[in-house]
N, C-alpha and C positions, 0 to 999 in steps of 0.2 A: 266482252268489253275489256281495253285493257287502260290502265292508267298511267300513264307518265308523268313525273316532278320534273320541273326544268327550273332554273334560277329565274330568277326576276330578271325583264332585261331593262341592261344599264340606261341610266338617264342620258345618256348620249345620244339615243335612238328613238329619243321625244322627239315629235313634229315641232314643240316647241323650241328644244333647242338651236340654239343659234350656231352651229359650230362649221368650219370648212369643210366640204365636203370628201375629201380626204380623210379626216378626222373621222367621220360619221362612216365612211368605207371601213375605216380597220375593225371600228365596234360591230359593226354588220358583221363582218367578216368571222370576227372571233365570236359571237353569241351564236350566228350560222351553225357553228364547228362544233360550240358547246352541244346546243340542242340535238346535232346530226348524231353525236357520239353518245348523247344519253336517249336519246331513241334506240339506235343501234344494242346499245345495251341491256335496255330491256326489253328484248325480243317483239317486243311490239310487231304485227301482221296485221296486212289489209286484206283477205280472202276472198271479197265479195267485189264485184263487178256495181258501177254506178256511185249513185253519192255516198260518201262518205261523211259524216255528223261528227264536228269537233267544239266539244265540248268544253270552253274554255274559263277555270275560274280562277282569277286573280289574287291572291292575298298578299296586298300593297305590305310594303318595308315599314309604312306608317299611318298613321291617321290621315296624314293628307288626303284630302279628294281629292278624285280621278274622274276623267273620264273617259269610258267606255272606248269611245272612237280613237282617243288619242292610246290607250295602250292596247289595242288591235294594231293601230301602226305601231309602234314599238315592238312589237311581238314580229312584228313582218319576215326578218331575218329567222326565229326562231320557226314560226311557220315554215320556210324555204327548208330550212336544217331535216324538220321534220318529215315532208313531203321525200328530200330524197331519201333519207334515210327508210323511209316504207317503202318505196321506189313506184310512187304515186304521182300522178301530176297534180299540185295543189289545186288546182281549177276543179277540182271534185269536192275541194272542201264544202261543207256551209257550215258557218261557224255560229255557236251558239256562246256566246262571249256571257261572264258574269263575273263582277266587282264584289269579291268578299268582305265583310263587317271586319274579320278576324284578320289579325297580322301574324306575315308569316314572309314574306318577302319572297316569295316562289307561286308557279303558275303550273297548275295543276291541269293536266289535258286527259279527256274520255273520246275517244275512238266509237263507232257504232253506225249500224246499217239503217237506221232507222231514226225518224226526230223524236225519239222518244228516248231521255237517258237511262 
């Protein structure tokens, strides 16, 4: 199993947000690059044929609530980043998403063959 730290992604890439869509491309674009480059970095491997279990836990910048759905989209580009960087097709993912008590402002990913972390 391996783990990956990736940065919090920016508040730009809220569904919430209101912003041009322009706008909301360069932050894609740049968290994409982030995640693709801190994958890459930590050697992270996908060896195994079939689904792939991505384990995914959030520890928000603040006390604010969240919700689950909305930073699964906000993650979207980091997901992308990540899929090429294992040279996966994300369509393999299934993601097991979870909202941390604790702050810490990064998003913390487990890789594995199986739904069992």
């Amino acid at each position: 199993m391996t783990e990956i730290t990736l940065p919090w992604p920016p508040k730009e890439l809220s569904p919430n947000a209101r912003l041009h869509h322009i706008v909301v491309a360069r932050y894609k674009k740049m968290y994409r690059s982030s995640c693709y480059t801190l994958t890459k970095q930590s050697g992270a491997a996908i060896d195994w044929e079939g689904d792939i279990h991505v384990w995914i836990d959030f520890y928000p910048p603040n006390r604010r609530p969240r919700d689950d759905d909305n930073l699964i989209a906000a993650f979207k580009a980091g997901r992308d980043g990540m899929a090429e960087a294992l040279g996966v097709n994300d369509k393999r993912f299934r993601i097991h998403p979870y909202v941390k008590d604790e702050i810490g402002g990064m998003v913390k990913v487990k890789f594995t063959n199986g739904p069992e972390a």
